[in-house]
C-alpha positions, -999 to +999 in steps of 0.1 A: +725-459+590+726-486+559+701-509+559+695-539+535+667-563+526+664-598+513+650-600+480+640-639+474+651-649+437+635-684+432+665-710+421+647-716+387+652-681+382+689-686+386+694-713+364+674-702+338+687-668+335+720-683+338+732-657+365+748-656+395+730-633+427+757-608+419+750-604+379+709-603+391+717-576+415+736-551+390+711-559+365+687-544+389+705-517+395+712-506+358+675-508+352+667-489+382+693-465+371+676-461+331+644-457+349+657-425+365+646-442+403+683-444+412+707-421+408+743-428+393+757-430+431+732-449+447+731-477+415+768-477+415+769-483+452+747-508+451+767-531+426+802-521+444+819-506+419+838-476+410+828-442+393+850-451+364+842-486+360+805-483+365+803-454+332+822-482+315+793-503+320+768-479+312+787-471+280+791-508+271+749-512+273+747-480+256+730-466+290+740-426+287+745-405+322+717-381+329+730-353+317+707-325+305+710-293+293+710-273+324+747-295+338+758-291+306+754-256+310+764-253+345+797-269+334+802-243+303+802-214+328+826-228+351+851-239+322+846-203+314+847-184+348+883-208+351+897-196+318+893-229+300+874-222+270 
């Protein structure tokens, strides 16, 4: 069951930051997101955008995807176990 809050952004806020609710709210969630307190899913849920277009905008603030050495990995021995390395 998704549930949602109201955050109250004083107008000054706005103006001075020169951003619309929408640009505040994915800035929120990027941060969150760097911070490690929200995971790549939830952050690009919360900005309503796609897998692909979301790593776009984590490439273009030079944001990298948690991806340690363990996935990494985890994603060697599958290549190898399907034949492609």
């Amino acid at each position: 069951m998704a549930s949602t809050i109201a955050l109250e952004i004083p107008r000054d806020v706005l103006h001075t930051t020169r951003m619309r609710p929408e640009e505040l709210k994915c800035e929120l969630a990027l941060s969150l997101f760097q911070q490690g307190k929200l995971s790549f899913g939830k952050a690009r849920e919360m900005v309503g955008m796609t897998v692909w277009a979301f790593q776009q905008l984590l490439g273009s603030r030079g944001i990298p995807v948690h991806y340690d050495l363990t996935d990494y990995e985890d994603d060697l021995a599958t290549l190898q176990e399907l034949g492609r390395l």
